[in-house]
N, C-alpha and C positions, 0 to 999 in steps of 0.2 A: 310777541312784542314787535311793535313796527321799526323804530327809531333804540339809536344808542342811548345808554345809561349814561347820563351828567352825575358824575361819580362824587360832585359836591352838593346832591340833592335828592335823597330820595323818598321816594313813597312806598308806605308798607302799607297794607291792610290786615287788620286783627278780628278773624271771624270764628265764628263757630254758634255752636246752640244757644238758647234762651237760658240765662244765668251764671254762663261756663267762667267769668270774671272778665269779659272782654272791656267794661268800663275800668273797671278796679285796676285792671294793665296799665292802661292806658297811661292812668291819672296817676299809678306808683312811680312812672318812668318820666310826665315830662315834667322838662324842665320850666315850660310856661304854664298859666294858670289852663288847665284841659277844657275846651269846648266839653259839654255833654249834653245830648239832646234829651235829658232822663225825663219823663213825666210818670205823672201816676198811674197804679196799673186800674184800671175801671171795671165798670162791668161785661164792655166790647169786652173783655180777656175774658170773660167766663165761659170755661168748654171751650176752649180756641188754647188757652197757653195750661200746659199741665206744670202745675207751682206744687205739685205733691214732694217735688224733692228740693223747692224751693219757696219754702213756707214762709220764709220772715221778706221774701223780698215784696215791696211796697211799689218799685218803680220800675220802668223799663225804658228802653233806647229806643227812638223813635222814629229819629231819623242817624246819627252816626257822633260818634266822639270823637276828636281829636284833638289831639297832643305832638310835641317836638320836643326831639332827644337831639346833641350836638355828642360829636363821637372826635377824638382824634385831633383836641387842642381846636377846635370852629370849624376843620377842614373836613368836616361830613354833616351836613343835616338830614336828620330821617323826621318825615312829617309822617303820622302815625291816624290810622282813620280805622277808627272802630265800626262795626257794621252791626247793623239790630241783628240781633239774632231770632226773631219771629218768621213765619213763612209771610206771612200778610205784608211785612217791609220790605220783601226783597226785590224788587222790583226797583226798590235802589242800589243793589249791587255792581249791576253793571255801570254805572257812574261813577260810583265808590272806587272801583277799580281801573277805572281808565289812569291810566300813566304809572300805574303801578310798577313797583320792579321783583314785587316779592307780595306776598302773606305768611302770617303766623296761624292757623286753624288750633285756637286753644280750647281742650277737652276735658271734660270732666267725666273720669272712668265711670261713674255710679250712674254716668246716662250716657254709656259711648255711643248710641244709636243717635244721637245728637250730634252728633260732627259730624253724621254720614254727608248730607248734602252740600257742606262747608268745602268737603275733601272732595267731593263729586265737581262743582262748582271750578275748584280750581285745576281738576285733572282734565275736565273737558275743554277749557280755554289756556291748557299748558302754562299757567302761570307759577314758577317756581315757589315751594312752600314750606313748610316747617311742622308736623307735627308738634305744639306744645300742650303737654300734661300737665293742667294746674291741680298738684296738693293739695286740695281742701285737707282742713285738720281730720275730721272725722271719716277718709276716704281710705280704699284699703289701696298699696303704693306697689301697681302692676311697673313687671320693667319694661324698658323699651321694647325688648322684641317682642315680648306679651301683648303692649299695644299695637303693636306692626302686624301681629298676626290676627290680630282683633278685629282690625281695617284693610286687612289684606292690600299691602301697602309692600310695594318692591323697596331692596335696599338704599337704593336711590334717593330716598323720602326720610330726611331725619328727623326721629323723635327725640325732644328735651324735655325734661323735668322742670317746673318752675313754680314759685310760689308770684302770683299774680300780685299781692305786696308787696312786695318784697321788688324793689326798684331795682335792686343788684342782680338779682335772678331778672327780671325780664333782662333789663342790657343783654345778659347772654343770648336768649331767644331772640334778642332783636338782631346779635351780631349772629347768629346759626342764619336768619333770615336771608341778613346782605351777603354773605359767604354764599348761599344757594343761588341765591341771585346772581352772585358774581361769575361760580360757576357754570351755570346756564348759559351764560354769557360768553363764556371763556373769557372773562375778563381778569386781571389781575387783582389784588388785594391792595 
């Protein structure tokens, strides 16, 4: 990070694999109506996106979602910017991520090899992060260290549990974010 944290502004990035609930996050938690860049999935996706464990979804991110969550009575705004989860989109990331203070890397255990380059991503440009495990109902519900060892991820790197619906469950993941953030930082709370 170049410049200090404006401690009444921040940006978070929400990434990880193709379908992991990076939109569904987004749009559980803000409080204004969520940008989504959703379009329909075409035939470009044929043999390019594997939807084998993701059979009912019809659309995808294109370019990024976002959303704004107010924390602490107005005196905190977290702008929130979802990232496509395709390899073919990423070449928007590094945009995505300029001024960033933090990300979320949300996973879905039944495809961990799917957050690999999310976690990669943000270990090689040190950007402080979050392991978050979304729940799917039908998913079998590994613990934290289970996924830390999974990603072979130092203790440094916190993993939360979250239901990507569930507007209450993100807040926390979003406040484990700014904590990290703040931490890196050594800044106070």
């Amino acid at each position: 990070m170049d410049k200090p944290v404006d401690l009444d502004l921040l940006k978070i990035l929400i990434a990880g694999g193709f379908g992991v609930g990076k939109t569904t996050m987004v749009g559980s938690v803000s409080e204004v109506r969520p940008l989504a860049t959703e379009a329909p999935m075409t035939m470009a996706s044929v043999g390019i996106d594997d939807l084998s464990r993701t059979q009912s979804k019809t659309t995808t991110t294109v370019a990024l979602d976002f959303g704004r969550i107010t924390f602490f009575e107005e005196n905190l705004r977290v702008y929130l910017f979802g990232t496509p989860g395709q390899d073919r989109f990423w070449f928007m990331w590094d945009e995505l991520a300029r001024g960033a203070v933090g990300a979320a890397v949300v996973v879905d255990t039944s495809r961990l090899q799917d957050c690999f380059p999310a976690v990669d991503y943000f270990l090689e440009r040190a950007l402080p992060f979050v392991v978050a495990v979304n729940n799917f109902d039908d998913s079998y519900r590994y613990s934290p260290d289970e996924v830390r060892d999974a990603l072979d991820l130092g203790p440094g790197i916190p993993i939360v549990t979250f239901d990507a619906r569930d507007g209450n469950s993100v807040r926390h993941v979003l406040i484990a974010v700014v904590a990290r953030a703040a931490a890196a930082q050594s800044l106070p709370l």
